[in-house]
C-alpha positions in Angstrom: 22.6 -58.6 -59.0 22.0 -62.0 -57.5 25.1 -61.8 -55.1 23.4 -58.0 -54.1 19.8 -59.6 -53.8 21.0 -62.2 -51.7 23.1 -60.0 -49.4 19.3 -57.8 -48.8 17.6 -60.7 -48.4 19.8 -61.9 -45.0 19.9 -58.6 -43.7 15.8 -58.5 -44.2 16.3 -61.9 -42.4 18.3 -60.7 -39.4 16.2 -57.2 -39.2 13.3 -59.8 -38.3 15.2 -62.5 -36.5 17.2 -59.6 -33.9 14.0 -57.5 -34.0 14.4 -55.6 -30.6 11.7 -53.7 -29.3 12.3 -49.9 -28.8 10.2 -47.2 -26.8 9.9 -43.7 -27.4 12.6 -42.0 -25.0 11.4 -39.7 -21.7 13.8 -37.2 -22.6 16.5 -36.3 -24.9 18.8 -34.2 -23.3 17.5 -30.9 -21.5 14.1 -31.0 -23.6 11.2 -33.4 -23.0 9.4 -36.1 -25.3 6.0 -37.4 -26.2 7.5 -40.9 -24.2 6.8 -41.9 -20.8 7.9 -44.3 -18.2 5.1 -46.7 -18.5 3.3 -48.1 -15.0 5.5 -49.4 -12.1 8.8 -48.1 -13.5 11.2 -46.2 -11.8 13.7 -43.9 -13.1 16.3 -42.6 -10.9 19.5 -40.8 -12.1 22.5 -38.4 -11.1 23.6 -35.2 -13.3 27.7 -34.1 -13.0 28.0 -30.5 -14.9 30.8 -28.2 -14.9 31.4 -26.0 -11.9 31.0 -29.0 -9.5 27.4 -28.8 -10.1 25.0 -31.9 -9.2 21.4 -33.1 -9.7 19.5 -35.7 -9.0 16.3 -37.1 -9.9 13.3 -39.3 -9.5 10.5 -40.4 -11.6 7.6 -42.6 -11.2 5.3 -44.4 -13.9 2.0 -43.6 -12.2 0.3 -45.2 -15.4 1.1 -46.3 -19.0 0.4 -42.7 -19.4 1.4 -40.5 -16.7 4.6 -39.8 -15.2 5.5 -37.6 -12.2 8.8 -37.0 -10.5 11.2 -34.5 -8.2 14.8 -33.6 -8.6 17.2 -31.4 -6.3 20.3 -30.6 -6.3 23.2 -27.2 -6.5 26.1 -26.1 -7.9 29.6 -26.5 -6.4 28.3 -29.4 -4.6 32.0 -30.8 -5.9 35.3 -28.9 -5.3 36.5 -26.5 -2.4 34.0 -23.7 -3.1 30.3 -22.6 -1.1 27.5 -25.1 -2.3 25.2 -23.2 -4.1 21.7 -25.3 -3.1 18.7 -24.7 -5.9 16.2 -22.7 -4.2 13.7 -25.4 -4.3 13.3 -28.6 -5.5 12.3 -29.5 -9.4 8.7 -30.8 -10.1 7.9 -32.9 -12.7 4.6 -34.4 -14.4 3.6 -35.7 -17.8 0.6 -36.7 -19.5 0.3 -38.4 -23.2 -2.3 -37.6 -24.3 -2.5 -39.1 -27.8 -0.5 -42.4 -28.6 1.7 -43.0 -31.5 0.1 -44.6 -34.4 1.3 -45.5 -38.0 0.1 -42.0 -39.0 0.1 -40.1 -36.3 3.1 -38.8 -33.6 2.4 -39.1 -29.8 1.3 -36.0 -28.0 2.3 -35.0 -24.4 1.8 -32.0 -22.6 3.8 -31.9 -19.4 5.3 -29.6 -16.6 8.7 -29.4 -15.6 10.2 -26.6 -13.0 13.7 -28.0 -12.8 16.5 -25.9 -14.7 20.1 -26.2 -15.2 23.0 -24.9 -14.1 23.8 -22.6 -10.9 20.3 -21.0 -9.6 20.9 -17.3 -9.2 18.8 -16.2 -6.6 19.1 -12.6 -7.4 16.9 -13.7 -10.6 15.0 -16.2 -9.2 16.4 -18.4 -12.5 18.4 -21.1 -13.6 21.2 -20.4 -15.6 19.3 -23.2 -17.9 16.1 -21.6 -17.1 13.0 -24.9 -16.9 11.1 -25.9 -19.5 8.1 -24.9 -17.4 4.6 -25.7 -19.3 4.6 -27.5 -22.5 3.2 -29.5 -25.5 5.6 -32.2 -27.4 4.4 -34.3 -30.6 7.1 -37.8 -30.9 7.0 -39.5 -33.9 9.1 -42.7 -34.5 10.6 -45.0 -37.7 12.1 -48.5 -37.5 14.8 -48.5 -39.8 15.9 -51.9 -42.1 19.0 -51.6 -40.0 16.9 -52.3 -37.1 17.3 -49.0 -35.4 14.9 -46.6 -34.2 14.9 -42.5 -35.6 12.3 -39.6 -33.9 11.3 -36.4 -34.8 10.4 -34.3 -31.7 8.6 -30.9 -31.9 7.8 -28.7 -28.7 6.4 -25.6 -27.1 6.7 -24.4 -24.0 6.1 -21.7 -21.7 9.3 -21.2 -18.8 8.2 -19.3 -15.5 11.7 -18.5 -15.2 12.1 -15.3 -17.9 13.5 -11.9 -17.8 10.8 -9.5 -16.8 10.9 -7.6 -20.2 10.0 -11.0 -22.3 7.0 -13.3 -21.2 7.1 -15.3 -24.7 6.5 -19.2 -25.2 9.5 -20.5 -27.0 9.7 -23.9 -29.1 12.2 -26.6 -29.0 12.7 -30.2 -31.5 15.0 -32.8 -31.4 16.1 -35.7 -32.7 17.1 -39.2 -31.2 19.0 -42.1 -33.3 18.6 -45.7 -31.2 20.5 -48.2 -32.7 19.4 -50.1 -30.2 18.3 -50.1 -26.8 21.4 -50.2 -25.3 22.9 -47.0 -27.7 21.8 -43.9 -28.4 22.5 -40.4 -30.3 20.3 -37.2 -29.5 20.8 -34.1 -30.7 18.1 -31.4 -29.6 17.6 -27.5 -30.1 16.2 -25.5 -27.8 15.6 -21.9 -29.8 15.4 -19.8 -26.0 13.5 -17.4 -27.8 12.3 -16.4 -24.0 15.7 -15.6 -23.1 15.8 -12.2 -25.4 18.7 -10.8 -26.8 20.6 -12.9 -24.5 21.3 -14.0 -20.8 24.3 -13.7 -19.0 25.0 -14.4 -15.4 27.4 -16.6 -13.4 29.7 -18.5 -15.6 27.0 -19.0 -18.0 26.8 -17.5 -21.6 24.6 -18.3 -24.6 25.4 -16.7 -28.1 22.9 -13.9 -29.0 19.5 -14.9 -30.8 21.3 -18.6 -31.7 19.3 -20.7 -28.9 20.8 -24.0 -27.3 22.3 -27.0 -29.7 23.2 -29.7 -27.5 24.3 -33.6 -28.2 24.8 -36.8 -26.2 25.2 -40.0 -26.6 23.5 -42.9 -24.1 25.1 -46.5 -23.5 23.5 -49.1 -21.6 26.2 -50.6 -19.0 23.2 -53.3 -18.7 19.4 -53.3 -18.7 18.2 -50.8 -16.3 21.7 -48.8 -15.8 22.7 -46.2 -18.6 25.6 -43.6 -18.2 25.5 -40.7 -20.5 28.0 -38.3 -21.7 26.1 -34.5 -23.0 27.7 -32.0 -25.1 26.0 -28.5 -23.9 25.6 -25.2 -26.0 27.4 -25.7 -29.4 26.4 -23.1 -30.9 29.7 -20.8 -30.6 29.8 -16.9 -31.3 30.2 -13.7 -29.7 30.6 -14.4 -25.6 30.5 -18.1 -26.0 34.0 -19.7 -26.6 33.4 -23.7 -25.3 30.6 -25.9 -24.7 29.8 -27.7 -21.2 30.1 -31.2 -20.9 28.2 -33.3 -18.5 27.5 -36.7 -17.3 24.7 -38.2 -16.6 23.7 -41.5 -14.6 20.3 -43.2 -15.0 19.1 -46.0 -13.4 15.6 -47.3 -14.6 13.6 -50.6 -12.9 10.1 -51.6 -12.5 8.6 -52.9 -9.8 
């Protein structure tokens, strides 16, 4: 017993002696979070997804509390094929409005236009449809290993659905910082907006399951982080693999 207390005493001592300080991600993968960029950063990053697809984004800390940003991009953008340019370009803004407490989680509500995937103009729609309006609670744990764990909850309201739905849908995630250099998220989206199920270009989803995605985030230093996201896991009837994509961020303030 005195070999075990003394072995939780020194990791009690280097919890508090390599205490690092951890924030509340932006985002997880495709689905937002209560966290923002806080005043005079500057988030800028490049998406890579399958079919030579590429996106890429910027985002502004307008306040401790407010966020807004654009993104553009197409599909095919890589390879031999017609680029396929997004109709228009993604807007994004958040608000928190409540801030995370011992009690309770943060609240944001936010708006976000930019989908995934190829945009099928036929539709008017991303193959990843946007988030469009919604309303995310974050809530946060330090762990005695000196890691962070949050619980995400959303709803939202896409712009981007099949005439014969018009439903909110909800979404909730999970991130896993071990520190701020490393991190797991795992988020589900359930795409109850999307019906029974949608199905155009090279993109499938399995019927009534929703979106299950994963990634993992390593900082390559202090403001740049590369990011490798494992899309759609959720396999049965028309889906048979999951897309894999990379993502490049580069945060700063100024």
């Amino acid at each position: 017993m005195k070999v075990l207390n003394k072995i939780f005493i020194l990791i009690v001592m280097a919890t508090v002696m390599f205490a690092q300080e951890f924030k509340t991600p932006v985002d997880l993968i495709n689905t937002p979070s209560a966290g923002t960029l806080g005043r005079g950063c500057l988030s800028t990053e490049m998406r890579f997804a399958p079919g030579g697809g590429v996106l890429g984004g910027l985002q502004v800390g307008v306040s401790e509390r407010f966020d807004i940003g654009l993104s553009y991009g197409g599909g095919r953008i890589i390879g031999n094929e017609k680029i396929v340019w997004n109709g228009q370009p993604g807007v994004i803004a958040k608000f928190r409005i409540l801030d995370e407490s011992n009690i309770y989680p943060a609240i944001a509500m936010g708006y976000n236009s930019q989908g995934y995937g190829e945009y099928i103009d036929s539709l008017e729609m991303y193959e990843i449809r946007s988030m469009g309006a919604y309303l995310v609670a974050s809530k946060n744990w330090n762990t005695i290993l000196n890691s962070q764990i949050g619980i995400h909850l959303g709803v939202n309201y896409s712009f981007e659905q099949p005439d014969s739905v018009n439903v909110p849908s909800v979404f909730m995630g999970i991130s896993l910082e071990i520190s701020p250099q490393l991190g797991i998220f795992i988020e589900y989206d359930s795409a109850i907006d999307y019906g029974r199920y949608l199905d155009v270009g090279n993109f499938k989803i399995t019927k009534g399951a929703g979106f299950l995605n994963a990634g993992v985030r390593v900082g390559v230093s202090d403001e740049f982080f590369v990011e490798c996201d494992f899309n759609n896991l959720i396999f049965g009837e028309n889906v048979e693999s999951f897309n894999r994509e990379i993502r490049l961020r580069y945060v700063y303030s100024f």
